[in-house]
C-alpha positions as CSV (number, residue, x, y, z in Angstrom):
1,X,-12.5,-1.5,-4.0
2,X,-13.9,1.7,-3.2
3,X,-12.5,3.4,-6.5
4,X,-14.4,0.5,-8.5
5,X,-17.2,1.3,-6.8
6,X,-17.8,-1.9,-4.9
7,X,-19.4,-1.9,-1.1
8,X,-16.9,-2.7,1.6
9,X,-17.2,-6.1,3.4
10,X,-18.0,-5.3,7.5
11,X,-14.5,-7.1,8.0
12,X,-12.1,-4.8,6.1
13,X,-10.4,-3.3,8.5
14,X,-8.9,-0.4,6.3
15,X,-10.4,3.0,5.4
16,X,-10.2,4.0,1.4
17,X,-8.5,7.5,0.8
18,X,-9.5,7.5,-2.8
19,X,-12.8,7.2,-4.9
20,X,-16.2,8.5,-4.8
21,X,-18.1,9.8,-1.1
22,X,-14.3,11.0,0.2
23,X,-13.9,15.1,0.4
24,X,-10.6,16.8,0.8
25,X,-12.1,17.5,4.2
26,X,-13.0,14.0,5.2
27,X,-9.0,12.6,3.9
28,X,-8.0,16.1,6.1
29,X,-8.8,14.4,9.4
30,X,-7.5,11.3,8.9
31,X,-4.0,11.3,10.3
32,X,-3.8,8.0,11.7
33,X,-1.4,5.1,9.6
34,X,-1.6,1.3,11.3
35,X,1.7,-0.4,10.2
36,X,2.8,-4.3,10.7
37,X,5.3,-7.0,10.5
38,X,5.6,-10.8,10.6
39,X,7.2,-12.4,7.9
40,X,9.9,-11.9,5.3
41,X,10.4,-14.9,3.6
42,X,12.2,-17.1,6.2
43,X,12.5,-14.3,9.0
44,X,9.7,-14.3,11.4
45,X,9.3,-10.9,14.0
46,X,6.0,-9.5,15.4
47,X,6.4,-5.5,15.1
48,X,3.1,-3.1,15.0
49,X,3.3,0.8,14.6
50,X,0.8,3.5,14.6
51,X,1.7,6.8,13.8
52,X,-1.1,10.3,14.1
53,X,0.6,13.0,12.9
54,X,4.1,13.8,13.2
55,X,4.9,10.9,15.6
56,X,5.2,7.1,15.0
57,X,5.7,4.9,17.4
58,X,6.5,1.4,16.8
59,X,5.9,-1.7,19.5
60,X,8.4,-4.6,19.2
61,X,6.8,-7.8,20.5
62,X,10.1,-9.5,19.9
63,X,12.9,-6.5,20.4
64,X,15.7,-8.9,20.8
65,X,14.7,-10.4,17.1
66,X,17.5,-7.9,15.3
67,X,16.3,-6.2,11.9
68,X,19.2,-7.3,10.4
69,X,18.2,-11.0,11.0
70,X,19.6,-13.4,8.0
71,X,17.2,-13.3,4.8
72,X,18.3,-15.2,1.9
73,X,17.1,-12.4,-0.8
74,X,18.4,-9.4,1.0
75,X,21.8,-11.0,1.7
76,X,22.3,-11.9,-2.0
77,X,22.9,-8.2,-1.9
78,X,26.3,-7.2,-1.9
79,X,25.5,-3.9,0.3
80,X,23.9,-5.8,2.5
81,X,26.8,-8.5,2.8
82,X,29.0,-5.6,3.3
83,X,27.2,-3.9,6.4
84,X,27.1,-6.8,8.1
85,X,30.9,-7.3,7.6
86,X,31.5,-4.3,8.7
87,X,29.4,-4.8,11.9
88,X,31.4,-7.8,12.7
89,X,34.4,-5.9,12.1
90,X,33.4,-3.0,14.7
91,X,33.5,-0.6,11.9
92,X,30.3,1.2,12.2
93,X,28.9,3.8,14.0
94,X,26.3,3.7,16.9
95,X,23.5,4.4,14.5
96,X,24.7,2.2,11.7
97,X,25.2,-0.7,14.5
98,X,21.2,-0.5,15.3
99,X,20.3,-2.6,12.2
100,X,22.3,-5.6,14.0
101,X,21.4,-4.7,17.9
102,X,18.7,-5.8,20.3
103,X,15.8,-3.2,19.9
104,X,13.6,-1.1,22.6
105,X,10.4,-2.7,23.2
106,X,8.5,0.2,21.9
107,X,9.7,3.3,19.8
108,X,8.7,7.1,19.3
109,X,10.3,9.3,16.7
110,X,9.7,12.5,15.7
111,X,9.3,12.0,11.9
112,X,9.2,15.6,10.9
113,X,12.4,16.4,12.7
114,X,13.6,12.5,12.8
115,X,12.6,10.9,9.3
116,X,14.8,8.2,9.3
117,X,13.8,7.4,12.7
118,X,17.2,6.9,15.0
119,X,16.5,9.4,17.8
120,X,14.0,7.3,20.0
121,X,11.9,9.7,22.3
122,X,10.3,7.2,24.2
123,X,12.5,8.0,27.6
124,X,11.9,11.5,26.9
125,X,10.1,13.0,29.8
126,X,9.1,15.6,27.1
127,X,7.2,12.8,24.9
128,X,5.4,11.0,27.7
129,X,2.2,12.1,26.7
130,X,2.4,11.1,23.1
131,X,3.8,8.0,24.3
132,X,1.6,6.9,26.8
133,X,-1.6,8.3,24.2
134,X,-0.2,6.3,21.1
135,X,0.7,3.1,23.0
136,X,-3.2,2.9,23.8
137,X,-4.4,4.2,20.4
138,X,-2.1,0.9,19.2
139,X,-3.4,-1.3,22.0
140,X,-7.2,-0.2,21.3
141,X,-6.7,-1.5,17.5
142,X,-4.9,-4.6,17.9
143,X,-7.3,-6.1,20.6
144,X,-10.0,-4.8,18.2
145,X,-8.6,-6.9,14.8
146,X,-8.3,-9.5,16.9
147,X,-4.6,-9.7,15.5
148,X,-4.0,-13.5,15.2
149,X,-0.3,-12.8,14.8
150,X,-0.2,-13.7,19.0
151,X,-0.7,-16.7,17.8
152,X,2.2,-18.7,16.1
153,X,1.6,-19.1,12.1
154,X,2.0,-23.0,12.5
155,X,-0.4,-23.0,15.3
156,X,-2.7,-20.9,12.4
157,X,-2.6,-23.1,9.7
158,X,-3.5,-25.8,11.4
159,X,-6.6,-23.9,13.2
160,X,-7.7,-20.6,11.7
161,X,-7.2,-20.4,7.9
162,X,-10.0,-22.1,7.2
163,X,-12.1,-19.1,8.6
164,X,-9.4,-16.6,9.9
165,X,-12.8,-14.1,10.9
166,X,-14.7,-16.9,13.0
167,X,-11.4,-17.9,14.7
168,X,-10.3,-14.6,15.9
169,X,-13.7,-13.6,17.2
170,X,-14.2,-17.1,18.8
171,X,-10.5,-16.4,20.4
172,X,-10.8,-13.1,20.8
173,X,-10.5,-13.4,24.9
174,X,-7.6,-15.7,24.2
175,X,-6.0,-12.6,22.4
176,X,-6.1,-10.1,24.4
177,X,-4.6,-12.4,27.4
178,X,-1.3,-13.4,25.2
179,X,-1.3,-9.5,24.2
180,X,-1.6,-8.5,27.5
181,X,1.5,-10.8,28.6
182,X,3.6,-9.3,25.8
183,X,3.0,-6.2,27.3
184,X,4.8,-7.1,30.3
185,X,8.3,-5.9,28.6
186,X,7.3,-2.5,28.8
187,X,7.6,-2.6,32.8
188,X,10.3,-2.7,34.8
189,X,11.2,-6.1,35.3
190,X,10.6,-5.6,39.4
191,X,7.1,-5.0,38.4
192,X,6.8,-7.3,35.8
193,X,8.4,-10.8,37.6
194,X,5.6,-11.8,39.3
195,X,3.1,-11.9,36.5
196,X,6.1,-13.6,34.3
197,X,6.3,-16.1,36.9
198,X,2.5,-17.1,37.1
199,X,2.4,-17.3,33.5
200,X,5.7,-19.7,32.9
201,X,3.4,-22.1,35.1
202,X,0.0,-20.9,33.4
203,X,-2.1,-23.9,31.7
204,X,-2.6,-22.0,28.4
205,X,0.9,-22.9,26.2
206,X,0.8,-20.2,24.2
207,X,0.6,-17.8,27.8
208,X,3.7,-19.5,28.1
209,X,5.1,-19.2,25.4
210,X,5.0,-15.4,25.3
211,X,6.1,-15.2,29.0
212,X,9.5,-16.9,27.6
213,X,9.4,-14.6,24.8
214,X,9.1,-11.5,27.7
215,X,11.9,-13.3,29.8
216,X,14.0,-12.6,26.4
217,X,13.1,-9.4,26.1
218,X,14.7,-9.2,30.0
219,X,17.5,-10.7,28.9
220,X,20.2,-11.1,32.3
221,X,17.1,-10.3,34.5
222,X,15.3,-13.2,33.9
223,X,17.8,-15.6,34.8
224,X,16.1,-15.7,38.1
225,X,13.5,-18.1,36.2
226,X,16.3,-20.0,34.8
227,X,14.9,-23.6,36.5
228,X,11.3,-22.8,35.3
229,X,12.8,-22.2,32.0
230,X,14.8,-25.4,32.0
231,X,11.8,-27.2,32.8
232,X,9.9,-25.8,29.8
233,X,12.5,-26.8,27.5
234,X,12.3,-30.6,29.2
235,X,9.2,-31.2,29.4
236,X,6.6,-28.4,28.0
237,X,3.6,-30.5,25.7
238,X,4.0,-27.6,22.6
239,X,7.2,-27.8,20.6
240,X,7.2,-23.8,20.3
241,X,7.2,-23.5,24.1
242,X,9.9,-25.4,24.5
243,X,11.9,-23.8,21.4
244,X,11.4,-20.7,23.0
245,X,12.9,-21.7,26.3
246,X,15.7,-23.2,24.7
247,X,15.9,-19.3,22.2
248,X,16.4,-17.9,25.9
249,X,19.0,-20.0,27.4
250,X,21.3,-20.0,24.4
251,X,21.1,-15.6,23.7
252,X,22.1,-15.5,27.6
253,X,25.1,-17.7,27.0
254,X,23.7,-20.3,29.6
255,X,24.7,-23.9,29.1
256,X,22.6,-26.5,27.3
257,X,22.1,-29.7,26.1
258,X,22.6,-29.5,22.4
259,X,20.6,-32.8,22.1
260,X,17.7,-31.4,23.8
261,X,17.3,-29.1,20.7
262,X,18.4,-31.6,17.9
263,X,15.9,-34.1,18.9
264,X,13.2,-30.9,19.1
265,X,14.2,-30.1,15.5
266,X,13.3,-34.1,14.6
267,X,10.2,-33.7,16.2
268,X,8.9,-30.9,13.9
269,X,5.1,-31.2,12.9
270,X,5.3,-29.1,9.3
271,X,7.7,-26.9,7.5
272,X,6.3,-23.6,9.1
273,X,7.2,-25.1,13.1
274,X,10.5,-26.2,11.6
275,X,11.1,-22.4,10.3
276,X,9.6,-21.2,13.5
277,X,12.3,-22.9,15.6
278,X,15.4,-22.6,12.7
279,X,14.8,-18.6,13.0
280,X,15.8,-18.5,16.8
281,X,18.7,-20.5,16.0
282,X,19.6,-18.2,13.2
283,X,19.4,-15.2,15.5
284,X,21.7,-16.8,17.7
285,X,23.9,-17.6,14.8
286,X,23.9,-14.1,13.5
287,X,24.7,-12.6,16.8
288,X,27.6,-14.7,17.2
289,X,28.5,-16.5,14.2
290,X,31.3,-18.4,15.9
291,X,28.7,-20.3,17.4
292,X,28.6,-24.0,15.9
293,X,25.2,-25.8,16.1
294,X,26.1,-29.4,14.5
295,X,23.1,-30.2,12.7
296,X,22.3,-31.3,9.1
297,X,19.7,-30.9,6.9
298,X,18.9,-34.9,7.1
299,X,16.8,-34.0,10.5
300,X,13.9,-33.0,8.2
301,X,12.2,-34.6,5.6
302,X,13.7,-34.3,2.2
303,X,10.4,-32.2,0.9
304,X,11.6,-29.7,3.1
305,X,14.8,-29.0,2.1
306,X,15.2,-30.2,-1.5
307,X,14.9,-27.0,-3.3
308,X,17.2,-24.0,-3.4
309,X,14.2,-21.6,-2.1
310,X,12.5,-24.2,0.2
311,X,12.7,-22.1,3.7
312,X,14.1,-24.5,5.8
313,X,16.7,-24.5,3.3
314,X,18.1,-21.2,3.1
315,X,17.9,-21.1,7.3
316,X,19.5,-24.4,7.8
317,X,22.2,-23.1,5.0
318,X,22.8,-20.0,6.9
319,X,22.9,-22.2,10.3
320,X,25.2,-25.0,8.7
321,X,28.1,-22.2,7.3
């Protein structure tokens, strides 16, 4: 926009580095870069990343979501099929096995001495400055967007496409709570339980459905919520919450209903909650792909599945194999 000469809306959250009014000395000072991820196709994950300078840290909201999560285009790729046979296989080294492992919550590389980012520095006593610095800077500009991605994307398209803008800033309080919840998986779970606790039990479902997604991201230590988390899965009102309840009982191997599930699957209210709920099962699946769900595309309305690149076709093909 700005190198066609046309004013910038107040709500463009970007800065131009090309066109007229920019000097070498302005471009010079800015050595900030805001980075995000939601969705690839089919695969849903919630990763932001700042970096200033030579250092990038990255914050996964969802660090047990593995990169190397199942997507239909990338796995029509032979190299792709291949790494991930070799992973099974035990055939790759610790830094190859990082595309299929559980991520840290938050990163810090070094990209000068690091660009391919694999030595993580955020446990360095050495980087906790930079760490601690960037992890506001990121913090600062996500409560600022608002970033609606807190929010799940069938929960936006029913609500805030209309007027994404209006919606955040009506929300924004809303926001910032469910960030500030995600947030609780960079503690130490001792400081973190009773805050997860409160919020399982919280009134707002979407504060509870990020507390399920932080009792993930605590894996084995959060089985001391196990019964609240049973009770979500039963009972909650919101589909997601109790898909997310069910995502944390089956990655920690505890037992479960399989009906429970099906019948939540039946229940879906669009395509996009469908997805939602088809990519915990396909990170389940991918971890162990032993693991045999028993469901059929016939839970879902035909629409859904009928085409070769309908999502909830490719997952549920994946799922089914």
């Amino acid at each position: 926009m700005n190198l066609s000469g046309i004013s910038l809306p107040a709500d463009i959250d970007g800065k131009p580095f090309l066109g007229e009014n920019l000097t070498k000395e302005h471009l010079e000072k800015q050595n900030t870069t805001f980075g995000h991820a939601d969705r690839f196709d089919e695969k849903y994950d919630l990763v932001r990343s700042l970096r200033v300078g030579k250092y990038k840290y990255i914050r996964n909201y969802q660090p047990f979501n593995i990169d190397g999560l199942f997507n239909f285009y990338r796995y029509k790729m032979l190299a792709y099929k291949e790494w991930y046979q070799l992973y099974l296989e035990g055939k790759l080294n610790p830094i190859q096995q990082q595309f299929y492992s559980k991520k840290a919550p938050e990163s810090l590389f070094d990209i000068e001495n690091d660009p391919h980012e694999t030595n993580n520095l955020a446990n360095s006593p050495a980087h906790q400055k930079e760490l601690l610095e960037i992890r506001k800077q990121l913090y600062d500009k996500i409560t600022s967007l608002p970033d609606l991605s807190f929010y799940p994307e069938s929960y936006l398209l029913e609500h805030a496409f209309q007027n994404p803008v209006e919606f955040g800033q009506a929300n924004k309080k809303e926001l910032q709570d469910l960030i500030d919840i995600s947030d609780l998986n960079l503690l130490d779970f001792q400081g973190a339980k009773n805050k997860i606790k409160t919020a399982l039990k919280h009134q707002d479902p979407w504060i509870r459905y990020w507390a399920l997604i932080v009792c993930s991201s605590f894996g084995e230590q959060a089985k001391i919520f196990e019964s609240e988390i049973r009770l979500l899965m039963l009972d909650d009102k919101e589909n997601l919450v109790r898909m997310r309840a069910i995502e944390y009982l089956l990655l920690n191997q505890l037992p479960i209903d399989y009906s429970v599930f099906i019948e939540l699957l039946k229940n879906a209210n669009s395509e996009t909650e469908a997805n939602l709920m088809l990519n915990s099962l396909t990170l389940v699946k991918a971890i162990n792909p032993s693991f045999k769900l028993g469901i059929t595309k016939k839970l879902f309305p035909p629409e859904w599945y009928d085409k070769p690149n309908d999502l909830v076709n490719r997952r549920m093909d994946f799922i089914m194999d």
